[in-house]
C-alpha positions as CSV (number, residue, x, y, z in Angstrom):
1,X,-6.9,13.8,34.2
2,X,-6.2,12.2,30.8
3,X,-7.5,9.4,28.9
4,X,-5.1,7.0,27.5
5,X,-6.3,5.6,24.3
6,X,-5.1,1.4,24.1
7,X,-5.0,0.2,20.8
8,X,-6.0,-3.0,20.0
9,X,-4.7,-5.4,17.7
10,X,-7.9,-7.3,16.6
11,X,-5.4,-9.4,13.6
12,X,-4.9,-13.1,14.3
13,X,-2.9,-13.5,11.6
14,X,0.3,-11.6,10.5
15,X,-0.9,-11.8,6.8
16,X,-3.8,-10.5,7.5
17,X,-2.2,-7.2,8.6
18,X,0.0,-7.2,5.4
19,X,-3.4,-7.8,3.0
20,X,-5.0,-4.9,4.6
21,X,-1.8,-2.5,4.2
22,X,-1.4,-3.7,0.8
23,X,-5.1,-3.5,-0.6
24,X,-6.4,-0.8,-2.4
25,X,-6.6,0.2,-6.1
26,X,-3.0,1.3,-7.3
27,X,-0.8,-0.3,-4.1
28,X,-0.6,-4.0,-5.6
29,X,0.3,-3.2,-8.9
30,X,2.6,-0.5,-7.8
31,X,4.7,-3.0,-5.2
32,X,4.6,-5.4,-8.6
33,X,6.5,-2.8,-10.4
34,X,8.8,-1.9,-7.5
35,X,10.2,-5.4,-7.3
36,X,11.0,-5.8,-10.5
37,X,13.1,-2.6,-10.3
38,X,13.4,1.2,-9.2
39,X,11.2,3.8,-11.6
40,X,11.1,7.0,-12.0
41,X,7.4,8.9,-11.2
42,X,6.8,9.2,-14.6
43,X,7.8,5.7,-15.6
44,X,5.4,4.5,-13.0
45,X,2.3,6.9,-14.2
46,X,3.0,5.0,-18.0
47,X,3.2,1.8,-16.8
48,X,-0.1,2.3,-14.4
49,X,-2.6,1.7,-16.6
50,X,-5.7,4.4,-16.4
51,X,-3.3,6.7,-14.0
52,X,-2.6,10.6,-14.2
53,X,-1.0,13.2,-11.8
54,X,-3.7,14.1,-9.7
């Protein structure tokens, strides 16, 4: 016999989903750039303040 995990969606709110996939320490300032206009990798490493490669 096999367990089914359920997945439950604890979020009330919708922007609360999109907050959570959008925090962290690059990903807002990253989606700022991307809306301005497409860059190339290295463009984006330039741009990102205290960034590198690894």
């Amino acid at each position: 016999m096999t367990t089914q995990k359920m997945e439950v969606n604890t979020e009330t709110c919708p922007a609360q989903l999109l907050l959570k996939l959008l925090s962290g320490k690059w990903k807002p300032e990253i989606f700022r750039l991307a809306v301005i206009g497409p860059l190339r990798f290295s463009n984006l490493l330039r741009r990102l303040e205290g960034s590198n490669k690894q």
